[in-house]
N, C-alpha and C positions, 0 to 999 in steps of 0.2 A: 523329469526333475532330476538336476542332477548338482549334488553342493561341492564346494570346494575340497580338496583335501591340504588338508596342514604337516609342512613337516614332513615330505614320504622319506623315511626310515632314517633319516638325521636332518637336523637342521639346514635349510635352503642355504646352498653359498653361490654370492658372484663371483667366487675363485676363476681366473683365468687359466686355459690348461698352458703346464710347462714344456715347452717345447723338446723334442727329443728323436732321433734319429728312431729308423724302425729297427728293432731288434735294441732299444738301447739299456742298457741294466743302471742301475739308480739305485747307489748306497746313501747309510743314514749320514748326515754331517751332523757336526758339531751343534751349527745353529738352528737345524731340525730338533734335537737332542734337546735344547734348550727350550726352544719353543714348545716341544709338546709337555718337559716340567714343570713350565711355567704356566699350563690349561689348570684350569678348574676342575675336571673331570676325567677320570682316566689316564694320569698322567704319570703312571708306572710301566716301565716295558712290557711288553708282555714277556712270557714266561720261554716260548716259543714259534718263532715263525713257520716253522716246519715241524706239527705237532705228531706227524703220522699219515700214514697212506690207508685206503678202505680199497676194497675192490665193489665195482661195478658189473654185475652180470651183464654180459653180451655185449660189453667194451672193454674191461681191463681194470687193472690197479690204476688208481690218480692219485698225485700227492695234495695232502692238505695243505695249501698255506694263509697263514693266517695274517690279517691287514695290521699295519703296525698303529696307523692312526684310524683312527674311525672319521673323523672330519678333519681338516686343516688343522694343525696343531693340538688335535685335542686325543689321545690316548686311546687305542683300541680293546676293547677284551682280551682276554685268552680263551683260545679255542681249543676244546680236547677230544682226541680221539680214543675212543673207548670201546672194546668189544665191535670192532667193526663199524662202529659209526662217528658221527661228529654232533659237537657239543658244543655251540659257540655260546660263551657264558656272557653277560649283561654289557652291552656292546663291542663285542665281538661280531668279525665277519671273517667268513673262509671261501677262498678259491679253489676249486679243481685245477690242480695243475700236473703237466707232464711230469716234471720234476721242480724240486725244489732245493734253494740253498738259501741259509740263514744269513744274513743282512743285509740283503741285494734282492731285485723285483726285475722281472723282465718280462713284458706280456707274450715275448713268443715261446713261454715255457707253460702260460694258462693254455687248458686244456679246453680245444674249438670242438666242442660235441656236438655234432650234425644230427641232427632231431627230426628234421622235415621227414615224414612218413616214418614215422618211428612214435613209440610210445616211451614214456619216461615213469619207472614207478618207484616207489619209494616208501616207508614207511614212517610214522612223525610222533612227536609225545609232546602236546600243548599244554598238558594237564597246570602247571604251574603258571601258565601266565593268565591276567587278568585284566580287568579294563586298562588300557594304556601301554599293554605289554604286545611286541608285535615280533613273532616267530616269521621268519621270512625264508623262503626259496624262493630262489630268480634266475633266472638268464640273462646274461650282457653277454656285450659286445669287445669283447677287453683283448681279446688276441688279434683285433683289427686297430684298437686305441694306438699310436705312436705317441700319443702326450705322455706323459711320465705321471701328472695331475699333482695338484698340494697336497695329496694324502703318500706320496710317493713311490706308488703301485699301480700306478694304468689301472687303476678303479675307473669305471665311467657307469653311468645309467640316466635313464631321459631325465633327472631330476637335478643333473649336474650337483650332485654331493661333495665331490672332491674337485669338480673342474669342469673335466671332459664330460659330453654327452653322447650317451649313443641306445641305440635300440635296446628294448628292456622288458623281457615278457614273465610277471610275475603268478608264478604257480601257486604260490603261499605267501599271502601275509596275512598271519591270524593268532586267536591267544583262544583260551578253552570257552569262549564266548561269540565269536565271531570270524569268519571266514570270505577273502579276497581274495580271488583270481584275477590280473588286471594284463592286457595287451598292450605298450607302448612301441609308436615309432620312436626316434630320438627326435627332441625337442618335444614331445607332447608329456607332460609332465605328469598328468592326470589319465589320459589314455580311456581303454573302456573296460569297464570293470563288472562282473558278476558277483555273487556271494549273499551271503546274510550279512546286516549289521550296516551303520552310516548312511553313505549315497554310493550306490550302482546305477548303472545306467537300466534302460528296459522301462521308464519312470520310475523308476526308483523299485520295481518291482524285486523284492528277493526273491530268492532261487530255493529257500527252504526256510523255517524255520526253528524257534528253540524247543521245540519239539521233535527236531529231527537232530539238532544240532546241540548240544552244550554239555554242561555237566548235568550225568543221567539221564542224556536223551534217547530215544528208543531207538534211534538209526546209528550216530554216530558219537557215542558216550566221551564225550573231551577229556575224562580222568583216568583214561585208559587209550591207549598209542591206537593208531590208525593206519590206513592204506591210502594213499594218494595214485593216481594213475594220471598222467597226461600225454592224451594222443595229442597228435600234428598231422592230420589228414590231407592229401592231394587230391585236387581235380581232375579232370581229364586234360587240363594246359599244365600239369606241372606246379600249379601255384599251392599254397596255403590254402586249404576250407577251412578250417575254424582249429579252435584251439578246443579241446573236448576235456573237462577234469572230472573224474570220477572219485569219489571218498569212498571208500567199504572203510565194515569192520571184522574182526574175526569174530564170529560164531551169531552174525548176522545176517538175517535176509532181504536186507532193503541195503542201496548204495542214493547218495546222492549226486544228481547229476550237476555242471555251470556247462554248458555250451557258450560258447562266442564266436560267431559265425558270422558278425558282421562288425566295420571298424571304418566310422565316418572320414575320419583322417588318411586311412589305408587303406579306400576301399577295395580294388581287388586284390591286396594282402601282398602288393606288387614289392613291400620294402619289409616288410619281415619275411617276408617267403627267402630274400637275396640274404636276409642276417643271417637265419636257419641254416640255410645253403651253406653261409659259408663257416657256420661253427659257431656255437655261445659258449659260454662259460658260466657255467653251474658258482651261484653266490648263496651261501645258506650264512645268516644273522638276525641276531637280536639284539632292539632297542625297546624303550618306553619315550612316552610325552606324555603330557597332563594333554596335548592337544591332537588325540587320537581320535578321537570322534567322528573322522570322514570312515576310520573304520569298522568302529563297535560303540557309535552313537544311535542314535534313536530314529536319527533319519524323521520322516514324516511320521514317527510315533510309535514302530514298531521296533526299534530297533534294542539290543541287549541291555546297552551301557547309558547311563542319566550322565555319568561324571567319569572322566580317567581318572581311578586312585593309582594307579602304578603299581599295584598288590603282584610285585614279578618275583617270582618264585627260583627254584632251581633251573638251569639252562635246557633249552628244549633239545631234543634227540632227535636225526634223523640218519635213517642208517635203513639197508638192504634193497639198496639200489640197487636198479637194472634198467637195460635200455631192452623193448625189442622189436620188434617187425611189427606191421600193421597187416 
C-alpha cells in the first residue's frame, strides 16, 4: 500500500527548464525582481546568497549558497550560518558550493560530492517543527543541470520544482514527529521511501515507531539534536546496494535503522549508482503545507499526525558534517 505524496517540499510546477549553455552564470533581472515582489509569499530578498562557508571532515570547506526564490516567482528564505553549521529558516534552501558569489548562480561552482562507497554523517535539530513542517537534506543532481530553471539556480530534483528534473536521493525529510528517507531516479516523483509517519513503501510497513521516534522517545528524543549516518554501499560489479541510514543519539544505546536495498524503477541501482559516480549536491531546506500527510499522516492508522497545523518553530540546524570511507 502505498498513497500519494502531495506537494514534495514546494508546490508541484509545469515550469519548463530555461535553456542555457553549460557552465552558464544567470543574474537577477529586472522583471525577476518584479516578479518575485509581486508573490504572495516570501517576497523580500533574502538577506544573503552567500551566507558563509562550514567545513566537511574528510572533504573540505564548501560554500553555502542560499536559492533566491524558492519556487518560480515566489521568494526564498534566508539561510544562516552559525557556529559551523546551516540554518535554513521558513522556506529557505542552501547548496554546497565550491564557491560562491552574490547575485549570479552557476552550477559548475555546486559542489559534485561523490558518495558511492562513502558514508555521509551529520548531525540535525528537528525539535521545532511540527505536523506540516518538513526539515529536509537531499542530494541532486545540479552540477550536471545546464538548464538555468525559473528559480534561476540550476535547482533541479525528480519533482521538477523549479523546472528541471534530475536524480534525487533524500536522506531527511522530517519534523520532531516523523521521519523520511526516499530514493528517486529523475522523473519518479514519489520514488521509494522508508521511515515512520504517512506512506512508505514495504506495505506501508514503518521502520520504527513513536516510541522510538518523537518527542521523548526512548531511542531518538526529537527535542534534542541527533546523528544521521548515511552509507552508499558497492557490490562486487561496482554498482549501488542500497542506501543504509542510521539515526543515534548521544548518551544512547539503541540506533534506528531504514535500509533500502531495493528500487522497482531502478532495479539494479544502474541510474543512481552513474548520479553518485558522478557527484550530487548536498540541498538542506525548509518548508510547510497543511498538505503534509504523505509524511506525518496516519497512513493506515498508525501514523503521528491527524492534521497538518504548520506549528513550525525556529529553523532547523544541521551542522558537523563529514564524509568517510566504508
Amino acid at each position: 500500500l502505498f498513497g500519494p505524496r502531495y506537494q514534495p517540499r514546494a508546490s508541484r510546477t509545469t515550469a519548463q527548464p530555461v535553456p542555457s549553455g553549460t557552465g552558464a552564470m544567470v543574474t537577477f533581472s529586472r522583471v525577476a525582481l518584479a516578479l518575485a515582489m509581486a508573490g504572495a509569499r516570501g517576497a523580500a530578498a533574502i538577506e544573503a546568497q552567500c551566507p558563509g562557508s562550514i567545513d566537511v571532515a574528510g572533504h573540505g570547506p564548501v560554500q553555502i549558497t542560499a536559492a533566491k526564490w524558492n519556487t518560480p516567482g515566489i521568494g526564498a528564505g534566508d539561510v544562516l550560518t552559525v557556529g559551523g553549521g546551516v540554518h535554513p529558516k521558513m522556506w529557505g534552501r542552501a547548496y554546497f558550493a565550491d564557491t560562491c558569489t552574490e547575485s549570479s548562480y552557476e552550477q559548475t561552482r555546486y559542489t559534485a560530492m561523490k558518495l558511492l562507497g562513502k558514508r555521509l554523517v551529520y548531525t540535525t535539530d528537528v525539535s521545532h517543527g511540527g505536523c506540516g513542517c518538513n526539515a529536509a537534506m537531499y542530494l541532486v543532481s545540479m552540477p550536471q543541470n545546464p538548464y538555468a530553471s525559473e528559480c534561476e539556480d540550476f535547482y533541479c530534483d525528480a519533482n521538477s520544482v523549479c523546472g528541471p528534473n534530475c536524480a534525487e536521493i533524500d536522506i531527511q525529510e522530517a519534523n520532531r514527529f516523523a521521519w523520511h528517507s526516499t530514493l528517486h531516479k529523475s522523473w519518479d516523483g514519489s520514488g521509494v521511501s522508508a521511515g515512520y509517519g504517512g506512506w512508505v513503501h514495504n506495505n506501508n510497513n514503518y521502520d520504527f515507531g513513536p516510541k522510538d521516534y518523537g518527542p521523548g522517545a526512548g531511542c531518538i528524543n526529537t527535542n534534542l539534536p541527533f546523528q544521521v549516518s548515511t552509507a552508499f554501499p558497492v557490490g562486487q560489479d561496482g554498482r549501488l546496494r542500497a542506501m543504509e541510514v542510521t539515526l543515534m543519539q548521544e548518551g544512547k544505546d539503541c540506533s534506528l535503522q531504514l535500509p533500502i536495498n531495493s528500487y522497482e524503477a531502478d532495479p539494479a541501482f544502474e541510474l543512481l549508482t552513474a548520479a553518485l559516480e558522478q557527484g550530487m549536491t548536498p540541498v538542506l531546506s525548509y518548508w510547510k503545507s497543511q498538505e503534509m500527510l504523505w509524511l506525518d499522516g496516519p497512513g493506515v492508522g498508525l501514523g503521528p499526525c491527524q492534521e497538518d497545523n504548520v506549528q513550525c518553530g525556529a529553523a532547523p540546524s544541521f551542522y558537523d558534517f563529514a564524509v568517510e570511507d566504508l
